[in-house]
LUMDONU-116441 format. One record per residue (C-alpha): x, y, z. Coordinates in Angstrom, 2 decimals. Each point is the difference from the previous one (the first is absolute). Example, Ala and Ser with C-alpha at 12.3 -4.5 7.8 and 13.67 -1.06 7.14 Angstrom:
        xx        yy        zz
     12.30     -4.50      7.80
      1.37      3.44     -0.66
END
This chain:
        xx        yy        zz
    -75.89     64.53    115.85
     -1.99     -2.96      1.24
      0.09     -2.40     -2.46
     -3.88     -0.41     -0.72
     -2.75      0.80      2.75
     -3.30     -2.65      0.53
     -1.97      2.30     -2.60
      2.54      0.09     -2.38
      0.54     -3.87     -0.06
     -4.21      0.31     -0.79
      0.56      2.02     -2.37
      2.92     -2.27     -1.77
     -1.53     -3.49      0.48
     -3.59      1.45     -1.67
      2.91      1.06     -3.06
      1.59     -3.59      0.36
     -3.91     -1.97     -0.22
      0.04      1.50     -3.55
     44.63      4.64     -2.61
     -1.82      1.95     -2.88
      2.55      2.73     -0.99
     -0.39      2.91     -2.31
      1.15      0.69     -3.52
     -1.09      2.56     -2.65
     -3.37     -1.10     -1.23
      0.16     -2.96      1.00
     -1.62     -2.96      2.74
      2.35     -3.30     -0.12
     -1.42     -2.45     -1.95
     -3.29     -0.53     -1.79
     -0.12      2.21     -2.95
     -3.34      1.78     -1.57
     -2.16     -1.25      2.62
     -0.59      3.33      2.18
     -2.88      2.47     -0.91
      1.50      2.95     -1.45
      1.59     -2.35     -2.38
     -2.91     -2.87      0.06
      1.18     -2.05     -3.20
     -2.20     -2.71      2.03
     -2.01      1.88      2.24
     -2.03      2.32     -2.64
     -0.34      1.29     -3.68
      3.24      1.30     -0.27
     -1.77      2.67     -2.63
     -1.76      1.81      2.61
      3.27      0.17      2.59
      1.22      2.89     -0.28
      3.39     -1.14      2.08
      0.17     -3.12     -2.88
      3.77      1.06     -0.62
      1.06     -0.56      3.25
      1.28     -3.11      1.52
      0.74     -1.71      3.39
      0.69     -3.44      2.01
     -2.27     -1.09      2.52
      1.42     -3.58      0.56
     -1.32      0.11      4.00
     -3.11     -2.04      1.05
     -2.60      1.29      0.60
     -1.28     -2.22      2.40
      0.30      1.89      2.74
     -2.71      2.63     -0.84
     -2.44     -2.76     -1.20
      0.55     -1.19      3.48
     -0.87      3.25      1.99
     -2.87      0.50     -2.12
     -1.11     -3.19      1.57
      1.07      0.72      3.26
     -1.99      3.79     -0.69
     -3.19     -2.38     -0.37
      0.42     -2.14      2.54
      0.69      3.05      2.83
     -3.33      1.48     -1.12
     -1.74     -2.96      0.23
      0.32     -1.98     -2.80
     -3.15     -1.39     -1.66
     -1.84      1.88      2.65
      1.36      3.32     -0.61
     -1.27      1.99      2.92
      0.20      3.81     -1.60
      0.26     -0.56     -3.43
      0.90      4.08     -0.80
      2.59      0.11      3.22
      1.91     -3.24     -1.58
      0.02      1.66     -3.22
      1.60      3.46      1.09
      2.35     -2.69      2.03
      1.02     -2.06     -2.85
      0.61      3.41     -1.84
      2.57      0.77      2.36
      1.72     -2.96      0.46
      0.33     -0.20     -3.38
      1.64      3.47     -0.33
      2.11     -0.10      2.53
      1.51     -3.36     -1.99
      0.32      1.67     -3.08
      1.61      3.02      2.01
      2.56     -1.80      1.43
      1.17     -1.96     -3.05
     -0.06      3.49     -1.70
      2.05      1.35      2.57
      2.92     -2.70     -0.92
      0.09      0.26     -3.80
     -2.06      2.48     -1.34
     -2.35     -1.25     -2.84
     -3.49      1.63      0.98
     -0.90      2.71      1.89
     -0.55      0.10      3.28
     -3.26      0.63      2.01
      0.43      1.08      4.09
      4.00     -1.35      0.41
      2.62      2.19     -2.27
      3.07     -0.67      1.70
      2.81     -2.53     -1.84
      1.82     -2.75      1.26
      1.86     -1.98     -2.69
      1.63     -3.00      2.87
     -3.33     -0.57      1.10
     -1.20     -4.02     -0.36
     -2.92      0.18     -2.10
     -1.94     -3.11      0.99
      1.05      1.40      3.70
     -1.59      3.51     -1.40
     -2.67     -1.13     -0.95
     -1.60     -2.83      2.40
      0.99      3.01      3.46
     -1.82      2.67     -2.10
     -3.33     -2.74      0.13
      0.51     -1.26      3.15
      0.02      3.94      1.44
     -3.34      0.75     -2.13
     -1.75     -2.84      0.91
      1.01     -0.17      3.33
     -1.07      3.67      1.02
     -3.39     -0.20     -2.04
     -1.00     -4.05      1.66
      1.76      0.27      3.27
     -1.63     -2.87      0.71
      1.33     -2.43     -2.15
      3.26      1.33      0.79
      1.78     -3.29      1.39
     -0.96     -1.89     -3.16
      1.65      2.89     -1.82
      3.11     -0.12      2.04
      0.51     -3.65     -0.92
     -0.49      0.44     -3.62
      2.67      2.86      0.28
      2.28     -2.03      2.20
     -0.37     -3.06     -2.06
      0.71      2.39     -3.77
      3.00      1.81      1.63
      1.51     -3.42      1.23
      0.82     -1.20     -3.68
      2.33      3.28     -0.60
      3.37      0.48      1.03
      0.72      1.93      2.84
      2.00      2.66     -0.90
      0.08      4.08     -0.69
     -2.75     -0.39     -3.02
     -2.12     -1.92      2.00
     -0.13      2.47      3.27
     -0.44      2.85     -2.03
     -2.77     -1.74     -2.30
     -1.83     -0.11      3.28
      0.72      2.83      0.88
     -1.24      1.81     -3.30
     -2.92     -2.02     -0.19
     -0.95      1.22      3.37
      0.46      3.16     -0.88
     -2.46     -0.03     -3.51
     -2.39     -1.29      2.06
     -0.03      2.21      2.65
      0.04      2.79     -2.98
     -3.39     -1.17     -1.31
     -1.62     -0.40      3.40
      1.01      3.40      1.10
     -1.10      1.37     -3.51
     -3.67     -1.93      0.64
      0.19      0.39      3.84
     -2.95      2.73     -0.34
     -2.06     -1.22     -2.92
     -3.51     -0.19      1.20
      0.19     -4.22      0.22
     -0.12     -0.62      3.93
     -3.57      0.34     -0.13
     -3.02     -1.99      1.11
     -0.89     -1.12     -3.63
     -3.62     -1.27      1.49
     -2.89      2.67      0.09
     -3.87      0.38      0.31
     -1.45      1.25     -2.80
     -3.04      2.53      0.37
     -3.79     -1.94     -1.61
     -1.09      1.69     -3.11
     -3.47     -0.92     -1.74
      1.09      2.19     -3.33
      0.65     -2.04     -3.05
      3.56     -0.68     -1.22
      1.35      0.78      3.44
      2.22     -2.38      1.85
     -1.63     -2.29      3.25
      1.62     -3.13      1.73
     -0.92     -3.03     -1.91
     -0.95     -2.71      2.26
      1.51     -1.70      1.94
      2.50      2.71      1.51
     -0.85      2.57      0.96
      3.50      2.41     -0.20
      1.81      1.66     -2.38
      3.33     -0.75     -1.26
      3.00      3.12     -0.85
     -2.06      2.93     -0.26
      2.80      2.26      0.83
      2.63     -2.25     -2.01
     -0.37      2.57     -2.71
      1.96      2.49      2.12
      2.89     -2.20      0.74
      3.16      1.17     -1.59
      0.76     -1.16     -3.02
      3.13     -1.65     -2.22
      0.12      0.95     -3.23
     -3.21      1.83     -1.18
     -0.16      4.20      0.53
     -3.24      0.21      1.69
     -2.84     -3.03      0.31
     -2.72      1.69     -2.62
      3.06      0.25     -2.34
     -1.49     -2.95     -1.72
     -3.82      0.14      1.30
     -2.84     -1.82     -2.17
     -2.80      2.06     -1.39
     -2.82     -0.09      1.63
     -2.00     -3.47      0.05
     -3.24     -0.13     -2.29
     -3.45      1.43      1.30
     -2.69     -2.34      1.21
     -2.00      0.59     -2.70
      2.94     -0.39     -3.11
     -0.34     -2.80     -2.64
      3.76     -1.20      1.51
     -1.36     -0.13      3.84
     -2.89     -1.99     -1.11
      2.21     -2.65     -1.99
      2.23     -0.42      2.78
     -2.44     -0.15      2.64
     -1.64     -2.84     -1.79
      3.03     -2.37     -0.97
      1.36      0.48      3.54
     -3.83     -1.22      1.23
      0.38     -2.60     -2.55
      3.41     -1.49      0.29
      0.98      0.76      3.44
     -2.87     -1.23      1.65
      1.00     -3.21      2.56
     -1.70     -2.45     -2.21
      0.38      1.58     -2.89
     -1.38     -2.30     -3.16
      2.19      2.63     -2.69
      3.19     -0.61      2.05
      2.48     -2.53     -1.63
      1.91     -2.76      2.18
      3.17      2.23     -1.17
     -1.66      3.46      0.70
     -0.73     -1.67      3.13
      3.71     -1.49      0.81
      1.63      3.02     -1.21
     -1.71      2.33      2.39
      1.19     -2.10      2.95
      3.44     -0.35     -1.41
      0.22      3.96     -0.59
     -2.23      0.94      3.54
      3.67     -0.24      1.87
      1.30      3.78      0.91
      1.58      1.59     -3.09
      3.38      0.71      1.57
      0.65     -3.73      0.70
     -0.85     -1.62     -3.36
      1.82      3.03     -1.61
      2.93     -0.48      1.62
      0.01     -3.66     -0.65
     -0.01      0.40     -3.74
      3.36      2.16      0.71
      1.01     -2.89      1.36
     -0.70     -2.37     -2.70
      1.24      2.47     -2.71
      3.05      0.95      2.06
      0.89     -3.72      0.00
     -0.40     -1.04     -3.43
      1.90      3.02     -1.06
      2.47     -0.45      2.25
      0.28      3.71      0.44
      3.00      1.07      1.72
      0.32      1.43      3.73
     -0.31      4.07     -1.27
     -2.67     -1.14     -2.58
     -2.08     -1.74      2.64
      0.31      2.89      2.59
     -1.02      2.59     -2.28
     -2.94     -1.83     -1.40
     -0.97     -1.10      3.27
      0.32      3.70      1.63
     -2.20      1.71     -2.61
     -2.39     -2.63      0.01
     -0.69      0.30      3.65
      0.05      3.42     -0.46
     -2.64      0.39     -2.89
     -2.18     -2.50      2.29
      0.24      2.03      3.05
     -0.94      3.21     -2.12
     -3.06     -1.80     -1.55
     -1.41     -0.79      3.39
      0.20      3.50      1.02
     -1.30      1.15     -3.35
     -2.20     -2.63     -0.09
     -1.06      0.85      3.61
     -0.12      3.91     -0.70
     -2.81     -0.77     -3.33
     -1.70     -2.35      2.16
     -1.06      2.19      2.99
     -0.66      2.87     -2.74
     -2.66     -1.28     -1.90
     -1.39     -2.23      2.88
     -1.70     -2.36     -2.10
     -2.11     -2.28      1.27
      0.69     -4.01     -1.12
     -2.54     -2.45     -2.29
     -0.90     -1.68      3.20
     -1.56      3.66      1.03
     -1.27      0.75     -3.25
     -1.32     -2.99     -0.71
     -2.19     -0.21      2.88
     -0.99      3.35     -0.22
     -0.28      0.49     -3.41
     -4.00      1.07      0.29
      1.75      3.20      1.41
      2.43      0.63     -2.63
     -2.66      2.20     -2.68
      1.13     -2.59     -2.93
     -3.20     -2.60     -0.91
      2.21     -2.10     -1.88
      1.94     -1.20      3.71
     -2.08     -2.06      1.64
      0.49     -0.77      3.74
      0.87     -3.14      1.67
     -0.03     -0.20      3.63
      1.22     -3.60      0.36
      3.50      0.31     -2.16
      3.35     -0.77      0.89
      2.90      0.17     -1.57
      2.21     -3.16     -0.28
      2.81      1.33      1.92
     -0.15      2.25      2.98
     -0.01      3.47     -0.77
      3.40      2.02      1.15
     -1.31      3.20      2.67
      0.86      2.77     -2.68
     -1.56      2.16     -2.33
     -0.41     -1.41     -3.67
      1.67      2.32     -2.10
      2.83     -0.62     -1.05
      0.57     -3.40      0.57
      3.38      0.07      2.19
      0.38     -3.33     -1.06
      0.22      1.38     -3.78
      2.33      2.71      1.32
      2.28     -1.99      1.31
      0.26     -3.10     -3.15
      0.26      2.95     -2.80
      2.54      1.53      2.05
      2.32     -3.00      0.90
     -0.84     -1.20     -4.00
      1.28      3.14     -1.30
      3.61     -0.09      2.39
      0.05     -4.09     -1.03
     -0.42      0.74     -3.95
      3.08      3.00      0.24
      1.84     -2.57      1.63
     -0.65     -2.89     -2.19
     -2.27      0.93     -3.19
     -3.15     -0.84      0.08
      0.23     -3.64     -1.48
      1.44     -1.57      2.96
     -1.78     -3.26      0.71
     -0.44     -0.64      3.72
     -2.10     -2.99      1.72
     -0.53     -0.19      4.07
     -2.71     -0.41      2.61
     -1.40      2.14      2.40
     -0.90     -0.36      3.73
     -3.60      0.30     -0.70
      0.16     -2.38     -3.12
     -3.13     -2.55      0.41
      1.23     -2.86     -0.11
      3.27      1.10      2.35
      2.70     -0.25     -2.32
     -1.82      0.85     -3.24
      2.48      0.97     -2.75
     -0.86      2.92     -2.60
      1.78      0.91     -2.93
      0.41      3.08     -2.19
      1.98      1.30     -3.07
      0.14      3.53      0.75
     -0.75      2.46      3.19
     -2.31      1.70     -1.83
     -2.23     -3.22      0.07
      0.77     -0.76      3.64
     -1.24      3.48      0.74
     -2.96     -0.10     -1.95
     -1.21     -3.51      1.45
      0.48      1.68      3.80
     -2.07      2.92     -1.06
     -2.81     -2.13     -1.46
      0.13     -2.43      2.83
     -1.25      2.80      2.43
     -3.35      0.77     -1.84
     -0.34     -4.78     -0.22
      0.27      0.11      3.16
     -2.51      2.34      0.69
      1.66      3.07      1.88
      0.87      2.78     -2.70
     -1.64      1.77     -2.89
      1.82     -0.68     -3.33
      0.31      3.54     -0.28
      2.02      0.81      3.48
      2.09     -3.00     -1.12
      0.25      1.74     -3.31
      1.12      3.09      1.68
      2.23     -1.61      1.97
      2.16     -1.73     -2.47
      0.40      3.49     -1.64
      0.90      1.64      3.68
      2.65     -2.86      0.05
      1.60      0.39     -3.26
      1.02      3.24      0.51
      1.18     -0.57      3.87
      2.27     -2.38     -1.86
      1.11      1.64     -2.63
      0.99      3.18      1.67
      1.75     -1.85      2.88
      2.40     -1.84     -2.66
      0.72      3.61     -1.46
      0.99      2.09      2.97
      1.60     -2.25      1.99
      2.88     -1.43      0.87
      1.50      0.50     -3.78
      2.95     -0.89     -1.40
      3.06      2.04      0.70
      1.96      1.06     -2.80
END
């Protein structure tokens, strides 16, 4: 496929604004370090694979690389189709964790099931990203070539090298054949029909497009079918929960807001960046200070990616179902709305521009609760993490939290500061996530006995 067309790079920059050998039960090296076993990974009370044990002494350095190389091909900071480079980071992820899978057998696999115990794994492993991202961003291609050419250079030539490539090849070409029909290679960018009924969904100036509105059909990863984990309805116009939320969004996410705090303020810059960037940077971080072997870091990686991908095409699915229209809409046309205690306002803004979606659920929700929930299997809860973000004001700005439950709920609240989500389809959203999360962890890729 092209690698993104004029519309699509609208679309994204609008997003942007805001010689391992096998032995019985065992990987050389590091022991107690792998989920399944997770001494240091998670509460070793809820594992239910606690008893078992393995080495994981490889780096994993080379999968925190491709996930940077994953968000530089799809346009780094400037992410040009935010959903496309999630279902792309999915599968490059998979088809890593395949191929070290198909070498020594810790996890189960996803799209590859063959075996190769000579493979290299670092050889694996960097030819199974380089196919992915290579046939999903054909255009960044030669920079992918070099980063291959430059990661297969530091191992030995030999038989375990040749066939590492040659397996890693072949997981990746498993996964792209398995997604080669999913619904994704479509022009995410859409008009939207006018409506002049309350609640219902119209472009919020200035665009004047639709983003995804089909994304809800695109296959998916992990999930059965994308309702399996739909929010309720959202509340009438004229509930007591509608009218509190439409009033503290017209409150605190108005562009000069006097309620807003200086931190309410920063945070909702820092947090405006696309979900599956910033999420995948605190992997980073957590991967790092937990040095988490080269299995570890695949699998946590792969079902990461793959809970993200689902929640955008959840996410997507609940959006275009309830077609809810967003505070900027309401707001100005509250007198229409049959509730006397909204009041209209046809001069607000919101502080930050206002993403060319439905409201409800906030995909930006979907997406935090989901990665949160894969990050606190992985790692417990209580795993401190600081780092910026590309839209941190000023550039650089560092944030710091003691748990992922706090990180999530600071992203969800920053959407209603900054003036472009109801609390309650951020609400709704952090529940749709939770479960995305938690299921993915439980049916896939598993421990094998």
């Amino acid at each position: 496929m092209n690698r993104i067309t004029n519309t699509w790079i609208l679309s994204g920059l609008i997003f942007s604004l805001f010689a391992l050998s096998c032995k019985k039960d065992t990987l050389p090296g590091k022991k107690n370090t792998l989920p399944g076993n997770e001494s240091t990974l998670s509460n070793r009370s809820n594992n239910a694979h606690a008893s078992q044990q393995y080495d994981d002494i490889l780096s994993n350095s080379v999968i925190l690389e491709w996930s940077i190389a994953a968000f530089e091909a799809a346009g780094g900071a400037a992410e040009g189709h935010p959903t496309l480079a999630a279902r792309n980071k999915a599968m490059m992820h998979i088809a890593i964790h395949d191929a070290l899978n198909a070498i020594v057998p810790v996890y189960q696999q996803y799209a590859y099931h063959q075996q190769n115990t000579l493979a290299d794994p670092v050889a694996a492993a960097v030819s199974a990203a380089h196919t992915v991202l290579k046939a999903t961003w054909p255009d960044y291609g030669p920079t992918l070539d070099t980063k291959l050419s430059e990661d297969l250079l530091n191992i030995p030539d030999g038989p375990g090298k040749t066939q590492g490539i040659d397996l890693g090849i072949a997981s990746g070409n498993a996964i792209l054949a398995l997604r080669a029909d999913d619904g994704a290679n479509q022009n995410p960018v859409s008009d939207w029909p006018a409506s002049s009924v309350p609640g219902v969904y119209i472009y919020v100036p200035p665009l004047t497009f639709v983003y995804g509105p089909l994304w809800g059909t695109v296959k998916l990863f992990s999930l059965q079918t994308p309702d399996q984990f739909r929010p309720a309805p959202p509340p009438g116009l004229n509930s007591p929960d509608y009218t509190r939320d439409f009033n503290e969004v017209k409150e605190v996410g108005e562009i000069s807001s006097s309620i807003r705090t200086p931190d309410e303020t920063a945070y909702g810059n820092w947090w405006y960046e696309l979900a599956d960037i910033g999420w995948n940077r605190i992997a980073q971080v957590q991967a790092t200070q937990h040095n988490t072997g080269l299995y570890a870091t695949a699998r946590i990686f792969a079902l990461l990616n793959m809970a993200m991908a689902d929640a955008y095409i959840a996410g997507w699915d609940a959006k275009y179902y309830y077609n809810f229209w967003r505070p900027y809409t309401a707001i100005h046309a509250a007198a229409t709305d049959g509730n006397d205690k909204t009041i209209a306002d046809a001069d607000w803004e919101s502080l930050l521009l206002t993403p060319p979606v439905p409201d409800y659920p906030s995909g930006h929700c979907v997406l935090g609760n989901s990665a949160a929930a894969v990050l606190a299997y992985f790692f417990g809860n209580h795993s401190p993490f600081s780092m910026t973000s590309t839209t941190a004001i000023p550039a650089g700005a560092v944030r710091s939290f003691d748990s992922f439950k706090k990180a999530a709920d600071e992203n969800a609240d920053s959407r209603v500061k900054i003036g472009i989500h109801f609390r309650f389809a951020c609400d709704a959203g952090q529940t749709q996530g939770d479960k995305i999360g938690q299921w993915t962890v439980k049916n896939h890729m598993e421990i094998l006995h």
